[in-house]
N, C-alpha and C positions, 0 to 999 in steps of 0.2 A: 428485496431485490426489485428492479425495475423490471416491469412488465414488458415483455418481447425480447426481452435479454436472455439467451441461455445461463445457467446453472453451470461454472464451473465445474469441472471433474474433479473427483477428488485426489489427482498428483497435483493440480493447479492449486489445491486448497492448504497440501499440506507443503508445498512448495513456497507457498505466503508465509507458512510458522515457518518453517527454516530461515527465510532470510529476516525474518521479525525475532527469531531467537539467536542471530547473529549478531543483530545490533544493540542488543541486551550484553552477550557473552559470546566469547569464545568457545567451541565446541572440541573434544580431545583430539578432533584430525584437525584442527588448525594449525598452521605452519605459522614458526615465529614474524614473519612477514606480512600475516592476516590474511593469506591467498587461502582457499578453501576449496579443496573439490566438491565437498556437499552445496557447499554455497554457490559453485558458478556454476554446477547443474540443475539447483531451483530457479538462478538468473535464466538460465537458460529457458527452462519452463516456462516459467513466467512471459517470457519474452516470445517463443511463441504463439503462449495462449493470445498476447494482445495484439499480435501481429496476422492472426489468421485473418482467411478471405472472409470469412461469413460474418467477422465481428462489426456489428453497427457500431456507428460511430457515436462519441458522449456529446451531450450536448455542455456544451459549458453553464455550466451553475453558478452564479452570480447570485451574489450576499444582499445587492442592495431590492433584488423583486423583494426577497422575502423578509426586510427588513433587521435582521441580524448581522454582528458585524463579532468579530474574534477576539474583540476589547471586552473584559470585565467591565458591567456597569460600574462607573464611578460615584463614589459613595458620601454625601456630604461630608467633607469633615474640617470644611475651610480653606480646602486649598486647590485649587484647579486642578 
């Protein structure tokens, strides 16, 4: 965690597994349509947790300070 940052709660925590175990599967109160009450009350949470007054704000992280990029190195093998 970033230093100065609060510690999510833990409804905020488990709030992230629900909508992370959404997008994996359907849960047995899922409606043929994909609408979910569990699901749009972790949206809800979530939303929010990042919405409050007190949250500082992220600083944007860029790839090129720290010289990583989201590309596999590319591996000799003849061909560009």
């Amino acid at each position: 965690m970033v230093e100065g940052r609060p510690e999510p709660p833990f409804r905020v925590l488990m709030a992230g597994y629900v909508v992370d175990f959404h997008h994996r599967d359907a849960c047995p109160r899922c409606l043929p349509d994909g609408s979910c009450r569990r699901l749009a009350a972790a949206a809800e949470t979530l939303r929010v947790w990042r919405d409050r007054p007190d949250r500082q704000p992220r600083e944007p992280a860029t790839r090129e300070q720290d010289g990583t990029t989201d590309r596999p190195a590319q591996i000799e093998r003849g061909t560009p």
